[in-house]
C-alpha positions in Angstrom: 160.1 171.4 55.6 156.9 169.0 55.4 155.7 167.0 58.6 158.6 163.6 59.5 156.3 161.3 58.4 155.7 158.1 60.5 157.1 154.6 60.2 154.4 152.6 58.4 154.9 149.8 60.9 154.0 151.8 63.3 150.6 153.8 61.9 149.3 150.2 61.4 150.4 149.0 64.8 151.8 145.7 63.7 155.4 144.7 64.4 158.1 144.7 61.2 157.5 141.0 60.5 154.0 140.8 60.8 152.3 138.4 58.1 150.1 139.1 55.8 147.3 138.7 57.7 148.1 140.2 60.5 148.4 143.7 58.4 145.3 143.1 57.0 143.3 142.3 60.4 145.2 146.1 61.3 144.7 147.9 58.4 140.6 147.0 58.3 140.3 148.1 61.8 141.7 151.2 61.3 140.2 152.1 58.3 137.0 151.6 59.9 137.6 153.6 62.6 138.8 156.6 60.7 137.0 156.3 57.8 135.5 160.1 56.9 131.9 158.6 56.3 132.2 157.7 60.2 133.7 160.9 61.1 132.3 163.4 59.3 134.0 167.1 59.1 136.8 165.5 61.5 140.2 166.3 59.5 141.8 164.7 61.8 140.6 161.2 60.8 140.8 161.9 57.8 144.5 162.9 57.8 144.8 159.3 59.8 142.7 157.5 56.9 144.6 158.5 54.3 148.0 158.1 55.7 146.5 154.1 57.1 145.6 153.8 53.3 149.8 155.0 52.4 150.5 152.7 54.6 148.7 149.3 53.6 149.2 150.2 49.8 153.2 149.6 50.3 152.7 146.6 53.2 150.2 144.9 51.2 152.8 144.2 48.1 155.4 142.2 48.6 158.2 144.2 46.2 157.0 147.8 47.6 157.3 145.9 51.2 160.9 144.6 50.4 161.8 148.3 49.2 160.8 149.9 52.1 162.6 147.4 54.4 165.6 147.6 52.5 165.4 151.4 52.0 162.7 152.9 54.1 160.9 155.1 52.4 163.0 156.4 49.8 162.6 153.1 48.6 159.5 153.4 47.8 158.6 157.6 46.9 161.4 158.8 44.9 160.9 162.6 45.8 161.0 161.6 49.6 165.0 162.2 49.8 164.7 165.3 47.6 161.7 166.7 49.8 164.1 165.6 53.3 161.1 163.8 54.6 158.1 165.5 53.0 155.4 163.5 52.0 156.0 164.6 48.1 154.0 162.5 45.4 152.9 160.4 48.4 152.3 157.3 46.6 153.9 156.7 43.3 150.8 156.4 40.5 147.1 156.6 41.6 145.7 154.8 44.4 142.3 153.4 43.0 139.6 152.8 46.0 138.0 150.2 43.6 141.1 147.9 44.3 139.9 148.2 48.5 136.1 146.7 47.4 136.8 143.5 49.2 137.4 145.5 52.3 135.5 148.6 52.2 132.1 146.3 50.5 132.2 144.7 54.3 132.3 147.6 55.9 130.1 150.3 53.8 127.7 147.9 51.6 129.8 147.8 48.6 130.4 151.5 48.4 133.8 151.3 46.9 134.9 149.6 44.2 134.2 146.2 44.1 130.4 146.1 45.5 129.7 148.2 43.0 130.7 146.3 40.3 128.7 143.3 41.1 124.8 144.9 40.5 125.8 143.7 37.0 126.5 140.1 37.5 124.1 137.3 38.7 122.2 138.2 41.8 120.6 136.0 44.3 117.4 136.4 44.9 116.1 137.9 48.5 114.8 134.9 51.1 111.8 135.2 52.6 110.3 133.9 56.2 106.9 133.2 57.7 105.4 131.3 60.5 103.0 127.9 60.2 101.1 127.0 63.1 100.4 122.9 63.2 98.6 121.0 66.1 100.3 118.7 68.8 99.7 115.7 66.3 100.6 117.1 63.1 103.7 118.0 64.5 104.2 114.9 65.5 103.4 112.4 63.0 103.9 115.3 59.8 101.4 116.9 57.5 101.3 118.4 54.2 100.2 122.8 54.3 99.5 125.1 52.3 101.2 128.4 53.0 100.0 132.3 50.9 102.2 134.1 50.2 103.7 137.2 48.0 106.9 137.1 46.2 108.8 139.2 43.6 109.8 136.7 40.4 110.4 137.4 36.8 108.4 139.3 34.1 107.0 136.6 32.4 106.3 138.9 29.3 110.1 140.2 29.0 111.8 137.5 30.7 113.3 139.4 33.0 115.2 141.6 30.5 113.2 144.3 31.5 112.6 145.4 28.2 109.5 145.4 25.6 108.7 142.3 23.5 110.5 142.9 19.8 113.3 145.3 22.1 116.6 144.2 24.3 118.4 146.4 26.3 121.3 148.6 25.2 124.8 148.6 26.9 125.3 152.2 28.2 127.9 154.4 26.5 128.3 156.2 29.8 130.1 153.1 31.8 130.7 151.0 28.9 128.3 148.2 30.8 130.2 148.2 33.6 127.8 149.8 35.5 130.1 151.7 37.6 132.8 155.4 36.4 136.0 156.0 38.3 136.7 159.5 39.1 140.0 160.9 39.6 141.3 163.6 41.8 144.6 165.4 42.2 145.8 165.8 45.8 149.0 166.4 48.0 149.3 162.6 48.6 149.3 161.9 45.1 145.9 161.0 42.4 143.4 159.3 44.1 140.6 157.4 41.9 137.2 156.7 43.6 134.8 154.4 41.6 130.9 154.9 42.2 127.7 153.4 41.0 127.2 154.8 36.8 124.5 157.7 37.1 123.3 157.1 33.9 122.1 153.1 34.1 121.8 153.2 38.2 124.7 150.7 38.2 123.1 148.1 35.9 125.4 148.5 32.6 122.2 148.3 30.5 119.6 151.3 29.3 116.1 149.7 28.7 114.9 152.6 26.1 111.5 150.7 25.3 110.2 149.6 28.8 108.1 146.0 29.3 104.7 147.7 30.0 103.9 144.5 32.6 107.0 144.8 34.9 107.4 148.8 34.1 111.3 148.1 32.7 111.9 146.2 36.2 112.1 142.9 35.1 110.6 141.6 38.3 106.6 141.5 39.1 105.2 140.6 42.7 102.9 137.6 42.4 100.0 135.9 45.3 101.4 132.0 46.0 100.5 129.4 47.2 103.2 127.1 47.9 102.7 123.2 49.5 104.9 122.3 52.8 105.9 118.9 54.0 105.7 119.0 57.6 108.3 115.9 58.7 107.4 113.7 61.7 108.5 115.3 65.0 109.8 118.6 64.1 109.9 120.7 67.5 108.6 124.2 68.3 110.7 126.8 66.5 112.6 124.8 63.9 112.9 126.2 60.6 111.5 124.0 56.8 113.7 125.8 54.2 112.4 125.3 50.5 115.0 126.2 48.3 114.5 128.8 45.4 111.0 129.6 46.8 111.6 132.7 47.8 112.3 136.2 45.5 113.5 136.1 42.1 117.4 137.0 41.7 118.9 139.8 39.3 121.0 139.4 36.6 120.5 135.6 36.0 120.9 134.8 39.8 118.8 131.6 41.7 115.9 132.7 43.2 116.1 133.1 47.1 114.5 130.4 50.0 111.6 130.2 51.7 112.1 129.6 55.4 109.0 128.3 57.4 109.3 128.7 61.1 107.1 125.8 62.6 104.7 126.8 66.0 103.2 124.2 68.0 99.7 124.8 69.3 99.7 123.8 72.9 98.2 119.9 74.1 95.4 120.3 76.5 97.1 117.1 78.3 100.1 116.5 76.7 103.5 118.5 77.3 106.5 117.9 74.5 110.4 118.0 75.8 112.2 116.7 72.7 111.0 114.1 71.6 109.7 112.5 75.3 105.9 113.3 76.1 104.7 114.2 79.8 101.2 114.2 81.3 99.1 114.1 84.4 96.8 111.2 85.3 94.4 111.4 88.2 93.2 107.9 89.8 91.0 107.0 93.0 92.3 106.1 96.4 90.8 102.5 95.6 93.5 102.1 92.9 96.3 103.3 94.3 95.7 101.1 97.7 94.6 97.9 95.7 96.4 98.6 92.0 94.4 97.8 88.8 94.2 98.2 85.5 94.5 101.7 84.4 93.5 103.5 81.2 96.1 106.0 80.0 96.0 108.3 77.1 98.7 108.5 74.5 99.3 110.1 70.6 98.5 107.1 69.5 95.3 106.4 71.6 94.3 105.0 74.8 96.5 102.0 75.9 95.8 99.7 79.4 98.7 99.9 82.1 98.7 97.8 85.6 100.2 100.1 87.9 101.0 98.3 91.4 99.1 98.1 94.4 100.3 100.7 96.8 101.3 103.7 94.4 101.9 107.0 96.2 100.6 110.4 94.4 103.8 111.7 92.3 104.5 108.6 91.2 105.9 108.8 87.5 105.4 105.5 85.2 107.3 105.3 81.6 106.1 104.0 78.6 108.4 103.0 76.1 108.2 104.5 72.2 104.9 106.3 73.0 106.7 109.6 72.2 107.1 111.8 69.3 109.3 109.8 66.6 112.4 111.4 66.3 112.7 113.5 63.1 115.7 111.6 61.5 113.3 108.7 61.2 114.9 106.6 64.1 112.6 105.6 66.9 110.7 107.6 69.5 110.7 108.9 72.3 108.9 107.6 75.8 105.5 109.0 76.9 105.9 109.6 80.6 103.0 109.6 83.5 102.7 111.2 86.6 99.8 109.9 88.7 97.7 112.1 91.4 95.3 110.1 93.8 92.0 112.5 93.9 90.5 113.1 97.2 86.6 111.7 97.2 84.3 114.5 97.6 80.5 115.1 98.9 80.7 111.4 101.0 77.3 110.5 102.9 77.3 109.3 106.0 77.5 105.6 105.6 80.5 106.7 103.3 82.6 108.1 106.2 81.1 105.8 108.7 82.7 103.0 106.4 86.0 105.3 105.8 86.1 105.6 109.6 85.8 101.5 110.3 89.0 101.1 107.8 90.8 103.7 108.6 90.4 102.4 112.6 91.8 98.7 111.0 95.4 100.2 109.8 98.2 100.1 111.8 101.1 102.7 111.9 103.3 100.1 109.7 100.8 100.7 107.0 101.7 104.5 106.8 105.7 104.1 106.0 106.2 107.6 104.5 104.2 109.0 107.5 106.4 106.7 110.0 109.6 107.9 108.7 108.6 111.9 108.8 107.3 111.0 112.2 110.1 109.3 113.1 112.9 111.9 111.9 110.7 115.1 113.4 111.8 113.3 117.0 115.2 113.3 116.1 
């Protein structure tokens, strides 16, 4: 007597009225895990993979599914009651792999069925990526570049065809153009059909007998560019300019692929970017932070005049409005923001100090309030 075989609910591990999905999302899990290319010479999986594959093929239709509620699996294998639980025929006709390509092309790269059957349709074309370096400015107001570049795009000479001027390709008699032959093969479970790539074409459907001399029967020829890039006002470090169909030549008809340029910043010497806000340092004398002045402050956009107040501490951070980077949508900018530092005077003469000495002997202890307060809160 053959092996009880086991509730197809259960070698899915879904409940009886799981949806349609559900059984799906279970049946691609478990085919993955057990499928024989991931196990190799483990009979075991396969044994599972095959009786997953029973399984799905009757939960997957909705009349086999009805059957096999109704009637378990007599329902659904007529030699089952005759055999008293043997798997028989297994499944009634052939189970064709082809019909899994949705599933299996995710999991293998289109071995099975369906990803095979697509090298003869319209293929896109392969994107490509590269880095452009601009300066602080450029990146910040937006340039125009130049970028080199190789790239695969059609034969000119055969238009792609692949085949000699005066010649076209012939369908092959081997796969009748579909580019891919079924094999079938007799086992206990019943006839299984596998479909693979046509030996005779290389899955293309089309024999070039006189071969384009330029592209070699390819279609496709790699070609030097030289392609022009906007670079838009304000992009930031790391974002990517996409120029569509710029990139490889597709198959088959297919649009060509993109060209993605990843932008790098060159580092400021003064200047330091977060979004679209600018940062940097500004030294001034001890003069002009006691008495406050007119100071001279750098920006992307030149040097502007700002009155900081008399009595400005070091650390002291000043804003200036829409002296940033303008913002890449094309609304506003950002703010330029300034930290000042008061620099020490170095290599004083004598008279220097002497004087330092007279003024420093004229100030009181209200005149120091940060120095009071730390004072102040150390005696506590």
């Amino acid at each position: 007597m053959a092996d009880q075989k086991r509730d197809y609910y259960e070698v899915l591990g879904v409940q009886k009225g799981a949806s349609d999905p559900e059984i799906k999302k279970a049946y691609r899990k478990l085919a993955k895990e057990n499928h024989p290319d991931l196990n190799p010479g483990d009979a075991a999986a396969e044994a599972r993979f095959k009786e997953i594959n029973e399984a799905y093929e009757i939960l997957s239709d909705s009349d086999k599914r009805a059957r096999y509620d109704q009637f378990g699996f007599a329902g659904v294998d007529p030699n089952y009651a005759a055999q008293n639980g043997g798997y028989g025929g297994g499944f009634d006709g052939a189970f064709d792999f082809g019909d899994l390509g949705d599933i299996f092309g995710s999991f293998f790269g289109g071995g099975f069925g369906g990803g095979t059957r697509s090298r003869t349709g319209p293929q896109r074309g392969e994107s490509l990526r590269m880095s452009q370096t601009v300066t602080f400015e450029e990146a910040a107001f937006g340039c125009e570049k130049e970028v080199s570049l190789e790239r695969v795009e059609q034969c000119e000479t055969c238009k792609g065809t692949g085949a000699a001027p005066g010649t076209s390709p012939e369908t092959c008699s081997n796969c009748g153009g579909t580019g891919t032959v079924q094999q079938r093969r007799q086992t206990p479970m019943g006839v299984f059909a596998t479909t693979s790539p046509c030996p005779r074409c290389g899955g293309k459907g089309k024999i070039v007998s006189t071969p384009c001399k330029d592209c070699g029967g390819n279609g496709q020829v790699r070609r030097r560019r030289t392609v022009k890039v906007s670079i838009p006002a304000g992009i930031d470090n790391g974002q990517i300019i996409s120029l569509r169909g710029q990139g490889n030549a597709g198959k088959n008809g297919g649009p060509a692929g993109d060209l993605q340029i990843v932008v790098t910043i060159q580092p400021h010497q003064l200047f330091r970017r977060d979004g679209s806000d600018v940062y940097c340092d500004a030294p001034i004398t001890f003069t002009q932070a006691v008495l406050g002045g007119e100071l001279e402050i750098p920006t992307i956009d030149g040097k502007v005049k700002y009155d900081i107040p008399e009595g400005t501490q070091t650390g002291t951070t000043f804003r200036l409005r829409s002296k940033g980077i303008p913002n890449v949508n094309g609304r506003g900018r950002g703010d330029q923001f300034v930290t000042v530092h008061i620099e020490t005077p170095r290599n004083l003469t004598r008279e220097q100090k002497d004087a330092l000495r007279k003024f420093s002997d004229t100030l009181k202890e209200s005149n120091y309030k940060e120095r009071k307060s730390f004072f102040d809160m150390f005696k506590k």
